[in-house]
C-alpha positions in Angstrom: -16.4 -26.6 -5.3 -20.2 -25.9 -6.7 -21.3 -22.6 -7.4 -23.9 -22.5 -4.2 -20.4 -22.9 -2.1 -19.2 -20.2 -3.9 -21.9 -18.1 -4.2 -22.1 -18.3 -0.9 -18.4 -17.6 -0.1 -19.2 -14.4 -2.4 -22.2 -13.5 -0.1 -19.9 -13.6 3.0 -17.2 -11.0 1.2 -19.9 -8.9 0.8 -21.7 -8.5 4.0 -18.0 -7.7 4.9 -17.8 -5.0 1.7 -21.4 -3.7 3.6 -19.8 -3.3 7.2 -16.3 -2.1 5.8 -18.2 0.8 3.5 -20.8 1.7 7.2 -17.8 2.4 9.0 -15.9 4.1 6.4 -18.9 6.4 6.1 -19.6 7.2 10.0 -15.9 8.1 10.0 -15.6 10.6 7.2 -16.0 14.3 8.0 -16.0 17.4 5.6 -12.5 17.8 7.3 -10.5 14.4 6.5 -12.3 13.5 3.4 -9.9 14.8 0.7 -6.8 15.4 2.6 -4.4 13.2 1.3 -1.7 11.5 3.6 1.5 11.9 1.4 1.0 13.8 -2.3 1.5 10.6 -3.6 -1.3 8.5 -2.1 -5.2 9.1 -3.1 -7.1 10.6 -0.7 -10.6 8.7 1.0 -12.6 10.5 -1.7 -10.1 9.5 -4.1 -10.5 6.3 -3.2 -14.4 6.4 -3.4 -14.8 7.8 -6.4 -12.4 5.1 -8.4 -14.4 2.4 -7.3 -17.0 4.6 -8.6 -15.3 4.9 -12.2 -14.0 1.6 -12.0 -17.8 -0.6 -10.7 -19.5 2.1 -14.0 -17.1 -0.1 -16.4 -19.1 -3.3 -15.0 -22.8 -2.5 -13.9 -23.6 -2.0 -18.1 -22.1 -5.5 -19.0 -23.5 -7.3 -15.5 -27.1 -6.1 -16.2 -27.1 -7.2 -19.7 -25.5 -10.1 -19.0 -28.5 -11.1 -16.0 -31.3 -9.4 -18.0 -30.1 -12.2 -20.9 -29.3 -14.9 -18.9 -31.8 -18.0 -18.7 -33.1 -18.1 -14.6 -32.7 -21.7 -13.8 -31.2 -23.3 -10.5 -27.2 -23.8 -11.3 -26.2 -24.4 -7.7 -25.5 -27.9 -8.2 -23.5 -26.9 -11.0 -19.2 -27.4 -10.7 -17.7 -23.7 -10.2 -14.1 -23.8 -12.6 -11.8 -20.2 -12.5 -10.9 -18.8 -15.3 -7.1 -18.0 -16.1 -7.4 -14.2 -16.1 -10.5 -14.4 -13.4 -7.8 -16.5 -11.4 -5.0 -13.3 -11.7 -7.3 -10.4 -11.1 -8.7 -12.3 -7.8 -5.0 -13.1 -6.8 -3.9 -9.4 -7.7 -6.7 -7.5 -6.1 -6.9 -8.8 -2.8 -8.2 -7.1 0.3 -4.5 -7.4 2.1 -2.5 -5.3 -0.1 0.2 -8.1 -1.5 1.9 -5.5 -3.6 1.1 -1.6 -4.9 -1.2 -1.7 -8.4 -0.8 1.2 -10.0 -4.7 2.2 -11.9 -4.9 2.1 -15.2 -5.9 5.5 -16.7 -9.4 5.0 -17.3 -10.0 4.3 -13.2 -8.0 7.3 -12.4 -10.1 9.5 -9.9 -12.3 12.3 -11.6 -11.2 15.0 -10.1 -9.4 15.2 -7.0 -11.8 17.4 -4.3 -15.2 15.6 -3.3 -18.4 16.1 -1.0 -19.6 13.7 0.9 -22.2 13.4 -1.0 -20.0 11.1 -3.2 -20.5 8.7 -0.3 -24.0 8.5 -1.3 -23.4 8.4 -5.0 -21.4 4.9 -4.1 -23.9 3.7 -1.9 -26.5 4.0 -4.3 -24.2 2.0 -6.8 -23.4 -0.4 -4.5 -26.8 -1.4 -4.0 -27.0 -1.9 -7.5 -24.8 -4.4 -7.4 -25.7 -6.0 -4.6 -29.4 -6.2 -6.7 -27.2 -7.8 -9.5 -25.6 -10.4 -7.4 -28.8 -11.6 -5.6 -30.2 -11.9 -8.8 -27.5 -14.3 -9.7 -28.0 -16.6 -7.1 -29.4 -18.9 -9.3 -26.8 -18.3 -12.7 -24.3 -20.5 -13.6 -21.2 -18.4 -12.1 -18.4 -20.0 -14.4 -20.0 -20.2 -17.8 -21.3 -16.8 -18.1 -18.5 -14.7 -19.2 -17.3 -10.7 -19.2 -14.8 -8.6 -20.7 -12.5 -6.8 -18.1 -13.1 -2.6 -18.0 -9.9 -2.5 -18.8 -8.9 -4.4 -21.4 -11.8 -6.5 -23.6 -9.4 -9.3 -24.5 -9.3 -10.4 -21.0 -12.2 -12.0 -19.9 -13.7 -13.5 -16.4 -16.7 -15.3 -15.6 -19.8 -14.2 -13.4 -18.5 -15.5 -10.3 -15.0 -14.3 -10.5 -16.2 -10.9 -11.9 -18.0 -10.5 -7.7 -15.6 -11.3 -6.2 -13.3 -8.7 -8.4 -15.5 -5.7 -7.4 -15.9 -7.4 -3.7 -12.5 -7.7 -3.0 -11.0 -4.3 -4.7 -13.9 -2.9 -2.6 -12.1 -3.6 0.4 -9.2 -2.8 -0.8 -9.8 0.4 -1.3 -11.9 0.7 1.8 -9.2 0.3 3.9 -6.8 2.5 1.9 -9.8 5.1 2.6 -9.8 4.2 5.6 -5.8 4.8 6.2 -6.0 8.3 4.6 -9.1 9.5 6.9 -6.7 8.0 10.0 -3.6 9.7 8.8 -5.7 13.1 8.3 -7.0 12.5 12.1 -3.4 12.6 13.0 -2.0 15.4 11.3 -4.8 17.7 12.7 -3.9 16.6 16.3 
């Protein structure tokens, strides 16, 4: 595959991230936003807000890493997966394969939210989404960054999008599930 192919694979994921994230929004009330469904699970906000803690651990090294980067066409260029870029993609996919527990440092900030905190991801998210236009033209697989969670693991550009794309909807449609199963038990 060549980077434009997946680039433009990664563009696709994220107009879906964009839709998944609207609807989550128009469905969130004051009322379902932090009830939880079992005291186990997160609730929506809790949801929200560790893709909030988790996307902070990225945006510092993705704008360094674009702001340093030399802007030349690579979309010709062959797109190769990294070994570690390769397992976080497979782990983190949008249809939940298995439960991940989150390591401590993307553990929800608290556990009661406004929805305001909606906003406060929004405005991140389009931060990112100015970060991965702007990369439409990097080479995705030889520009490299260090995992959040652990700096000896390392991914490239490409696989880092698609990381934060597909744990995105991963955790929109957990929200999602919370917000329905809070519908319910107020019926």
């Amino acid at each position: 595959m060549i980077s434009r192919e997946y680039y433009n694979e990664l563009a696709r994921i994220h107009g879906l991230c964009e839709k998944e994230f609207n609807q989550l929004k128009y469905s969130a009330t004051e009322a379902n936003f932090n009830m939880r469904p079992s005291p186990e699970s997160w609730s929506a906000a809790e949801c929200i807000n560790h893709l909030i803690v988790t996307n902070n651990g990225y945006l510092p090294q993705l704008e360094k890493l674009i702001e340093a980067s030399v802007k030349r066409d690579f979309g010709l260029a062959r797109y190769k997966s990294t070994f570690w870029g390769s397992v976080m993609v497979w782990a983190i996919t949008p249809k939940v394969k298995f439960k991940l527990k989150a390591p401590s440092v993307f553990k929800p900030e608290g556990s009661t939210f406004g929805l305001d905190l909606l906003d406060r991801f929004e405005s991140q998210s389009k931060r990112i989404s100015a970060l991965f236009e702007e990369s439409s033209n990097l080479n995705l697989s030889s520009l490299k960054i260090s995992s959040p969670a652990s700096s000896f693991i390392r991914y490239n550009l490409g696989e880092t999008y698609r990381i934060i794309f597909n744990h995105n909807l991963r955790h929109y449609g957990q929200a999602q599930r919370a917000i329905s199963q809070a519908e319910k038990s107020r019926i």
